[in-house]
N, C-alpha and C positions, 0 to 999 in steps of 0.2 A: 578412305574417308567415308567412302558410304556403307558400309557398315557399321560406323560409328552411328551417322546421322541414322540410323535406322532402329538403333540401339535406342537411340536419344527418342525420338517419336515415340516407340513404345513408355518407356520408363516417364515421359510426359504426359501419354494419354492418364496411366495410370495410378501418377502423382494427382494429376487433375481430379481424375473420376471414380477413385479405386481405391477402399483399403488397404490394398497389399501394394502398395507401391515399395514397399522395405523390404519384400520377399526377394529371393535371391535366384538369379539365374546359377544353373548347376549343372550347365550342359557338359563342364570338364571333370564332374564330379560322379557322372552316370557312367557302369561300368558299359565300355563300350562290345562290341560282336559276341554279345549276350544276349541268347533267347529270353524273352519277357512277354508273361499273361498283362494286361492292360485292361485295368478294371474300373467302372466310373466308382467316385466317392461316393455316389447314391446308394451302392449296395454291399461296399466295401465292409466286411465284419455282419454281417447281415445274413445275405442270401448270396446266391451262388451264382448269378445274373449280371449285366452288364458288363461284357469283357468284349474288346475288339473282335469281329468276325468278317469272315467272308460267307453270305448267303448258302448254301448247297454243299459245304465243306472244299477240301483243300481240293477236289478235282476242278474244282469252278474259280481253282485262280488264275487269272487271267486280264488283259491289256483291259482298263475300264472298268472293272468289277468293281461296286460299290462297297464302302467300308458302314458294315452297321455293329449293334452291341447283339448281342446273344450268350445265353447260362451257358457255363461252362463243363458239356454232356463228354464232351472228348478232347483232348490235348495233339490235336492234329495242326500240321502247318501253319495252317492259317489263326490259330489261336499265336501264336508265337511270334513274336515282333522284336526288331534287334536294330538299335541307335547308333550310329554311324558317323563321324565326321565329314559334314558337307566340304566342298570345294572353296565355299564363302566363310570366311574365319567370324565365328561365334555364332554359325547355325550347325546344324543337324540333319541330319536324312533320317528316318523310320523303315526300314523294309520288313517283310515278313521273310523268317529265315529260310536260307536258300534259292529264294528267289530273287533275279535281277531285275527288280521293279520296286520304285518307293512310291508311297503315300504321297497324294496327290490332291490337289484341288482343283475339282472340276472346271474347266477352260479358265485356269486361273484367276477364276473371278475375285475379286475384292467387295465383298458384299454379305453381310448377313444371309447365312441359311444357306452357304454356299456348301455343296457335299464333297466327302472324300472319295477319291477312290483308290488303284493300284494303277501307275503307271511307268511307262520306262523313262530312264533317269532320261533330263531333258535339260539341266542346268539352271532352272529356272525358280523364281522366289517361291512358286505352288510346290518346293518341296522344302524348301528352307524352314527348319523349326526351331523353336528355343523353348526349352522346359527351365520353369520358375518354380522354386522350391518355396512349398507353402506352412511345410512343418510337417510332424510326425506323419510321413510317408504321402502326403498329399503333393503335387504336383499338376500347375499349369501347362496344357502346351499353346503355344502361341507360334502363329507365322510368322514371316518374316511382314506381313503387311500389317501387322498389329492385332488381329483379329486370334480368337483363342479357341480349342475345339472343344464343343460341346455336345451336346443330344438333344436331336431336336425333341421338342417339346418339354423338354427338361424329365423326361422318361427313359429309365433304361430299361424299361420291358422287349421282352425278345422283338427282334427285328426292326427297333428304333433306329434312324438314321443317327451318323454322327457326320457335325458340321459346323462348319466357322461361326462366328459371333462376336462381336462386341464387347471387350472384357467387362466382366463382372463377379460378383460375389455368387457362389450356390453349390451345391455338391456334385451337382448336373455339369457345370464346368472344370472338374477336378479329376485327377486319374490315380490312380495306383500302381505302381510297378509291379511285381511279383515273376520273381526266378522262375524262368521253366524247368532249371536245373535242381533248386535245394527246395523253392516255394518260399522262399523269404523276401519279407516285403523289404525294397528299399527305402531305407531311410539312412539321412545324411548327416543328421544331428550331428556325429562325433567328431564330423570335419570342421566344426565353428567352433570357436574359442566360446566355451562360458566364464557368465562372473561369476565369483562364487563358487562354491564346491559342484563337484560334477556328480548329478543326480543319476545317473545312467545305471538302468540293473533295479530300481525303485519300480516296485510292484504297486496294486492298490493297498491303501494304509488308512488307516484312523490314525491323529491327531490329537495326541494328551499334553498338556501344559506339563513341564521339568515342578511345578507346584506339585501335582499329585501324582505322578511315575512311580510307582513300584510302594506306595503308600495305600492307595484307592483306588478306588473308579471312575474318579471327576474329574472337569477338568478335560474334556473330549469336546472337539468342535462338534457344534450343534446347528441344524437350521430348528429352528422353534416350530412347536406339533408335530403330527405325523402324516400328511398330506405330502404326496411329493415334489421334491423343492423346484422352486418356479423363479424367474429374474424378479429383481426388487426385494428377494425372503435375506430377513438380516441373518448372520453367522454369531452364535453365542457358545458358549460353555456350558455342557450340562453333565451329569452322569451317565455311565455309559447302561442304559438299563436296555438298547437294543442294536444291533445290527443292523438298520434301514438303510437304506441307500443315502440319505442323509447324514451319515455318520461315515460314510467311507468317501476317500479321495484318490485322485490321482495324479501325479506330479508328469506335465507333460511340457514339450517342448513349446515355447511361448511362438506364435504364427507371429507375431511382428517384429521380434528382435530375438534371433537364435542365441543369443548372450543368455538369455532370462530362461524364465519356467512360468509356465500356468498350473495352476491347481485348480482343475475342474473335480467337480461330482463327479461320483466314478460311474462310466457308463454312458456318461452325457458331456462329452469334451467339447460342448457348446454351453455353458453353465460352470461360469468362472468365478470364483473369489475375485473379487471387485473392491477396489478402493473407490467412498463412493463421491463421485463429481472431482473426483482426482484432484482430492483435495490435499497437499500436503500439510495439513494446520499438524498438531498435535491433537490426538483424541477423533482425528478423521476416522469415520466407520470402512468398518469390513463387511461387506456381502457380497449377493450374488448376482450375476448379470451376465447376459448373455454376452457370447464372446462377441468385444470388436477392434479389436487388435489396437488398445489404446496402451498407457503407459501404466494407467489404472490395476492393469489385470497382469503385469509381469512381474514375479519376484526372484529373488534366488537365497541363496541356503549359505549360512557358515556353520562348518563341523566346531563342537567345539569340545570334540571327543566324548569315548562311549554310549554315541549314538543323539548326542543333544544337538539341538540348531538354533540358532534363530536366523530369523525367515525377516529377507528386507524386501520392502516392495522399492521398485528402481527409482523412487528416490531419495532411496536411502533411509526412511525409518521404520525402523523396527514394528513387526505386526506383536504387539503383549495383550495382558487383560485390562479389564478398566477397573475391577474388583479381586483382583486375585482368584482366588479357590472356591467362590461362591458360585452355585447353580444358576445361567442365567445370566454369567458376568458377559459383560460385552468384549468383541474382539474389535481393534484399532488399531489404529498405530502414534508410533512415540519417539521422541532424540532417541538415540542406543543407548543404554545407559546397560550395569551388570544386574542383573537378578533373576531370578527362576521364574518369574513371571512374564519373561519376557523370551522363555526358554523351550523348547519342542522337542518331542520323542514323534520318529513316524513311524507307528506300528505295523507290520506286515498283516494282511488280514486273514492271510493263508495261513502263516505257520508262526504270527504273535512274535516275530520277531524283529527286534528294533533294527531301522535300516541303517548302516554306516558307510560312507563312501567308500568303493572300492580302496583295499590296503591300506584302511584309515581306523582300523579296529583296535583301538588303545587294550584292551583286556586279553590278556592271552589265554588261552585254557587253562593252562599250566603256572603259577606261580612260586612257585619251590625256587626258581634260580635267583629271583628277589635276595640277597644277599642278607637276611635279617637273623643272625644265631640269637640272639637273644642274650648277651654274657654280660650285661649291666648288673643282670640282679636273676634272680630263679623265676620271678614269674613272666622278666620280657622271654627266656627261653620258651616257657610254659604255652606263654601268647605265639610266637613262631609258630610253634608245633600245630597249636588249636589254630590257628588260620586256615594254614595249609589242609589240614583236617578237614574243618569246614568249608573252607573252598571246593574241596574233591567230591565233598558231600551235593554241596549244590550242584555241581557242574552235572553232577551224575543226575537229579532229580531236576534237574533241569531239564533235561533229555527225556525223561519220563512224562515231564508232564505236555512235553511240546507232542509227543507221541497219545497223549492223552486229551492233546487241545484238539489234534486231528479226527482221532474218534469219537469226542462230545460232538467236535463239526459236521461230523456226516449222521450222528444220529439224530443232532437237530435237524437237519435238512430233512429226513427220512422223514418227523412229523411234521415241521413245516411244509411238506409236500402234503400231507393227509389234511390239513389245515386247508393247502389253495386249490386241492381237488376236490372238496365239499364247495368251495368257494364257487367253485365253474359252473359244478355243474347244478348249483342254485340260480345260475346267471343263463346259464344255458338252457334250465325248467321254466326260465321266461321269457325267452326267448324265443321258444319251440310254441308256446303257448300263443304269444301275440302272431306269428308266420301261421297256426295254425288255423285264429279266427278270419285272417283278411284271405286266407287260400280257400274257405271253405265259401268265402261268399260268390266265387268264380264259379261252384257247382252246381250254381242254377240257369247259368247259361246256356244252352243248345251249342254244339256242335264242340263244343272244347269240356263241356261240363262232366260228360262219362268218365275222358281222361282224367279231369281232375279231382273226382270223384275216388278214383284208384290211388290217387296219391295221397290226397287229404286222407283218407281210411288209412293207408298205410303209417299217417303221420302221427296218426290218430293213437292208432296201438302205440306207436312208438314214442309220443306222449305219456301215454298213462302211464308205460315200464318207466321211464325217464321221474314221472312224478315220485313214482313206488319208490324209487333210490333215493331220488333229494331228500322224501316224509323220511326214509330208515337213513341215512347219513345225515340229516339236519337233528333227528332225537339226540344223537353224541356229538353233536358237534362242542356245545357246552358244558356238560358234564365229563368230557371224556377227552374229547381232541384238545379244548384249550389248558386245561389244566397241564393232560399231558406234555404242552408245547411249554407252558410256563415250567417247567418242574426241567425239563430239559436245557431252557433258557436262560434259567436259574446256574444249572451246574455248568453252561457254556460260560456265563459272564465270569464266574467264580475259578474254571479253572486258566478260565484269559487272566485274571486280574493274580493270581497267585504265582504263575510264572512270570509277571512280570514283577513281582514281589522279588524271586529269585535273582533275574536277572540284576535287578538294582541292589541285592545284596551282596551280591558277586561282584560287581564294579566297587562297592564301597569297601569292601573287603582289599580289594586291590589296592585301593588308594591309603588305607592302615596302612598295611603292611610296608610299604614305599615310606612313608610317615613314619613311622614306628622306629623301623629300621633305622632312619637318618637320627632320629633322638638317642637310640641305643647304644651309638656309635658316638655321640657328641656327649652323652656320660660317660662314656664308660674312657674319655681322652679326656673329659674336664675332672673328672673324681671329685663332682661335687655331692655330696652329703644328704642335702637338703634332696636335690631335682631326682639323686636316684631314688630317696625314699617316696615324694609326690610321684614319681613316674613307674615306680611297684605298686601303689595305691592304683594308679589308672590301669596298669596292667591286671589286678588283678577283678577288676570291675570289668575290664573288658573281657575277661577270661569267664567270668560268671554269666555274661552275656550269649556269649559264645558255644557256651554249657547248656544255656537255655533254648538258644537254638537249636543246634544238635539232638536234644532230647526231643524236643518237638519236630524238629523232621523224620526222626525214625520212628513217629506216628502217623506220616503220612502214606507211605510207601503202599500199605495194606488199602489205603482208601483209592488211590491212583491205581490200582490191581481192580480191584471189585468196581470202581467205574469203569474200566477200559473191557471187562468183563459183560457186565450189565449193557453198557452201548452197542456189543458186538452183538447182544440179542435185540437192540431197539432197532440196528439198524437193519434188522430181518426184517420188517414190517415194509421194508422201501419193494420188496419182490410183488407184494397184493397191491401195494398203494400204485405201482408205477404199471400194473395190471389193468386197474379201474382208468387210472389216469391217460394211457393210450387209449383205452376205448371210449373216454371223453371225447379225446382229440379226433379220433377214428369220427363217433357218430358228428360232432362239431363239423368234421371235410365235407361231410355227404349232407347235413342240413343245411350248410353255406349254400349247396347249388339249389336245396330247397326252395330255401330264403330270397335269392339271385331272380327265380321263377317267377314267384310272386311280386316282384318290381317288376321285374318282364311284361307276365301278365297284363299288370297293370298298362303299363308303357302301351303296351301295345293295343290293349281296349281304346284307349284314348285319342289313335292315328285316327286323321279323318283323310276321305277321300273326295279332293277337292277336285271337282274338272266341269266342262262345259260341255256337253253331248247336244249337236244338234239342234244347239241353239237353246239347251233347257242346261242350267246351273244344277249340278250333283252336290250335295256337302253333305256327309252323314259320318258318322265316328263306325268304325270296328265295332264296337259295345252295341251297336243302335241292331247293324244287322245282322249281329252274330242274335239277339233277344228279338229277330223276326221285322224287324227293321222294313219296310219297303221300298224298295229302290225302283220299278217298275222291270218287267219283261224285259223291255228295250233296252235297260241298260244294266243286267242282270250280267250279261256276258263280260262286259267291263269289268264289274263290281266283282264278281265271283272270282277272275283268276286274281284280282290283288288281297282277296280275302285267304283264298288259299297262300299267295306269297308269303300272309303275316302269319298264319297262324302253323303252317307245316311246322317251322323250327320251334316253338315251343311243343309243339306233339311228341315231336320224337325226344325233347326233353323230360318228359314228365313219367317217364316209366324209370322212378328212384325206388333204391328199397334202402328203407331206416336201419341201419346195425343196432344192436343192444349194444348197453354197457355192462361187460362182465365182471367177473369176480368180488362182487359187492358182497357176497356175505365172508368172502375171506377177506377183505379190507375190514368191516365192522374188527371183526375174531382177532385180525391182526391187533389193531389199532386200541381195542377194550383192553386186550392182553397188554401192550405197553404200556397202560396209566400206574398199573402196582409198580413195574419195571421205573419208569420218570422217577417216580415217591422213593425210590431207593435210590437211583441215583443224586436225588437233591439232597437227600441225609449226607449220602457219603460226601459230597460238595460240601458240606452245610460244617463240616468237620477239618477238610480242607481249610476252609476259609477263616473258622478260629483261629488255626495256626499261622494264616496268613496276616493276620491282627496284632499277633503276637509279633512276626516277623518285621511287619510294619511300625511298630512303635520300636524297636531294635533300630531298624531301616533309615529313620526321625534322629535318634541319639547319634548313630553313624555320623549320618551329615553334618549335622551339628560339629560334630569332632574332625571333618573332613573341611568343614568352613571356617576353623581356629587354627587350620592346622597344623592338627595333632601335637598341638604346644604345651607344655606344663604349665 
């Protein structure tokens, strides 16, 4: 029973005082006498810092050795920890592998701020753990006395303590798992049953309303402006005119109920699509808000094939538009009812492809085995054959352009890199500028002033070079870099929206042919008269369709070549630009300590030396005696060695020398040479996307005859 009550304590503390009270302990679900890195959620996906350590490496393990966090330089013993069934049913032991000693709490204290260490096994609750599963790979550990382990200070900079606490919410309290053997993070997700279709395998996506898929560009979840999105920013429909972070999502495992899913901003899995005041009315708003593990923020998915969804928030109504297809229309929710506005494609952002739940993919590459000869009349044969045709067609330029989305994608990036590397280092030219006037006014001080004398000068030079690049990369910035970006951003939007033009042609082609077929066969047994001649009429209208198509895809083919062409030389331009762009970064590391100085400096002008000598009161600052200050003879000897204390460690700081930033006149040469290159590729785009107009008003008629259907 006491294990139970112990169970009960905790899971009351943290109903009482804790969001996660609904998180789930997982101690039977961690693989067990498995080496594991142990990393805090502070730097997890980030930097390489925060991971269990022992002090001095693996030679220093030992009875009482403190556990703190330190970067992960080596994968020696002591990084390796391995989760063990306790003696006490529904705890856990931690050892580091190989060693017969677990994780410990120092003289078993039950108290805030108590440290860990390594010690021999002793049966005791200071080893007893239980890990609470917090979602996509986060993990609580908590003792047996309810308290949870954290870092002190909520810092996982190298040689932070880790130590008990008080549960709470923070990243500082949370860990990581990660395989010493493959490097893959544990996550649990696929051991809970979800509602709804199983999202797993879903990459980051944009979000187009089944209103405009494979028609347009509209109809893409929006945060409204271009500022980045912030809690309280409402969620709308706009055209897809860019790629911000605002316009991509990602579908993750909901922290309060493993049933569900969140849709965070991609990159920011604290910034949730929010139902707002969790209101279940009808026309209740959608935005955003930071995550709090309420009911508000969990939805899940129904496939309802070839890749469509709709998306319920957990109380069941459906997220639609409030205007349909209009720029701007608001995102809500509603009863479920049937219609495309209440309908979702989640586009892949990598590779433009619509996501469908694992072995849920209604479309098969191949449709030939569709059973449809056509023997009603000459033109249902005619339409068989042109399907088929047409389908292999697309299937085929399908592939092409996905192979094409990939190389418009990285020659955008190539100039959007030329674009945020003029950004920098305009931010960095004033940056260098303000450190340089508050550094220069330290060189009129005696006795530190020489030294800073040699640095300021050194800053100085390395100012002016700094300016000379910003004035010659800020002349092209606008004539030359932005255009170049639009012309490129141009033909990226144009060949996204064309292959998904395919894509939807391809499905609706599928769904004919199935249609067709069944009519074919229901004439060709009823021999009636009438329906076969209305049904040769449709056949041969769709046949002329079909015709139109065709002819206008094998005018794409030469334009999908000469872009994939042209980008293979845009994305030349990434060799000079990623040239400059390091030696940004480069002179950026070494100005930082510059920067760092001059707070120092300052800090340290400002100490005063407060004491009583002999009955006579001293108070005088650093600044006073370093600029000849008087302090008297008598208390000269005092005064001098704490003067030396303050100022030695900036001394031997101040001998920096400034890098240049290189290759700036083959960045210009690069980057001028792309702007003809962009203008050629938005033409060749600009031709594409006719025929994607064409395909799309095809695309229109389809549907239409796929929502009758395919009736006489």
């Amino acid at each position: 029973m006491e294990q139970y009550r112990n169970h009960f304590l905790i899971f009351l503390f943290m109903f009482l005082f804790s969001s996660d009270y609904f998180a789930q302990y997982a101690n039977d679900l961690i693989p067990k006498n498995e080496p594991f890195f142990i990393q805090s959620a502070n730097d997890y996906g980030k930097r390489n810092f925060g991971y269990w350590d022992i002090p001095g490496g693996e030679e220093n393990i030992s009875e009482k050795a403190p556990l703190k966090v330190w970067e992960l330089s080596d994968k020696n013993r002591d990084r390796k920890y391995v989760v063990v069934n306790s003696d006490k049913s529904g705890f856990v032991k931690i050892h580091i592998e190989g060693v017969a000693a677990y994780i410990d709490i120092v003289n078993a204290e039950n108290k805030n701020g108590a440290k860990l260490q390594i010690y021999k096994p002793n049966n005791s609750s200071a080893q007893n753990f239980s890990f609470m599963y917090m979602g996509n790979g986060r993990f609580k550990i908590f003792n047996e006395n309810g308290k949870m382990i954290t870092v002190n200070g909520r810092s996982s900079d190298n040689g932070s303590e880790i130590q008990m606490w008080d549960n709470h919410d923070g990243s500082w309290g949370e860990w990581y798992l990660i395989s010493a053997v493959d490097y893959r993070t544990i996550k649990l997700e696929d051991n809970f049953a979800k509602k709804g279709d199983n999202m797993s395998g879903i990459r980051k996506v944009i979000i187009q309303s089944a209103m405009n898929y494979g028609k347009n560009s509209g109809g893409f979840f929006d945060v409204p402006g271009r500022e980045y999105p912030k809690s309280g920013d409402n969620v709308t429909m706009w055209e897809l005119s860019d790629y911000d972070i605002d316009r991509q999502y990602e579908i993750i495992n909901s922290i309060s109920d493993f049933s569900y899913y969140n849709i965070s901003i991609a990159d920011n899995s604290n910034l949730l699509l929010d139902l707002t005041n969790n209101d279940p009315a009808n026309g209740s708003n959608i935005g955003l808000w930071e995550r709090n593990g309420s009911a508000a923020q969990n939805f899940y998915f129904k496939h309802l094939g070839n890749g469509r969804f709709k998306i319920y928030n957990q109380n069941g109504k459906a997220v639609t538009l409030s205007n349909r297809t209009a720029n701007g229309s608001n995102v809500h929710i509603w009863d479920d009812h049937d219609g495309p506005w209440m309908e979702w494609y989640l586009i892949d952002t990598e590779t433009n492809k619509v996501f469908s739940p694992e072995n849920n993919d209604a479309v098969p590459s191949n449709i030939s085995s569709i059973g449809y000869n056509g023997n009603s009349c000459g033109e249902s044969k005619t339409l068989a054959a042109n399907i088929d045709n047409t389908f292999n067609e697309i299937n085929r330029l399908e592939t092409r352009t996905e192979q094409a989305y990939t190389k418009v994608k990285s020659a955008y990036s190539s100039v959007g890199s030329a674009y945020s590397a003029v950004n920098n280092i305009n931010s960095l030219n004033s940056r260098v500028d303000d450190t340089y006037n508050a550094i220069s006014v330290f060189t009129k001080i005696p006795t530190i002033g020489t030294a800073v004398t040699v640095l300021s000068t050194g800053l100085n030079i390395a100012k002016n070079k700094l300016n000379s690049v910003n004035e010659l990369l800020s002349k092209i910035k606008e004539p030359i870099i932005a255009p170049a970006n639009n012309n490129i951003q141009y033909s990226f939007l144009s060949i996204q929206l064309f292959n998904s033009q395919l894509k939807k042609l391809k499905t609706d082609l599928y769904s004919i042919k199935q249609h067709y077929s069944n009519i074919d066969n229901s004439i060709l047994t009823s021999n009636n008269d009438q329906q076969k001649k209305e049904f040769e009429t449709k056949c041969r209208d769709l046949n002329l369709r079909l015709a139109d198509i065709t002819g206008s895809l094998s005018n794409v083919e030469s334009s999908i070549s000469d872009i994939e062409t042209i980008c293979g030389s845009v994305e030349s331009i990434g060799k000079p630009i990623n040239h400059v762009d390091n030696g940004v970064k480069n002179f950026n590391k070494v100005f930082s300590k510059t920067d760092r100085i001059a707070d120092e400096i300052n800090k340290i002008l400002n100490q005063r030396f407060q004491k009583e000598i002999k009955g006579v009161g001293i108070n005088i600052s650093l600044r006073d005696v370093l600029e000849g200050g008087k302090v008297g003879k008598l208390f000269e000897k005092y005064v001098s060695p704490w003067v030396d204390d303050l100022t030695s460690p900036i001394m031997d700081k101040l001998n920096i020398r400034m890098p240049e930033v290189p290759g700036v006149d083959s960045f210009k040469e690069a980057i001028t040479n792309s702007l003809d290159l962009t203008k050629k590729v938005r033409d060749r785009s600009l031709e594409i996307e006719n025929i994607g107009k064409r395909i799309s008003e095809h695309n229109v008629e389809f549907e239409n005859l796929i929502n009758a259907g395919g009736s006489i």
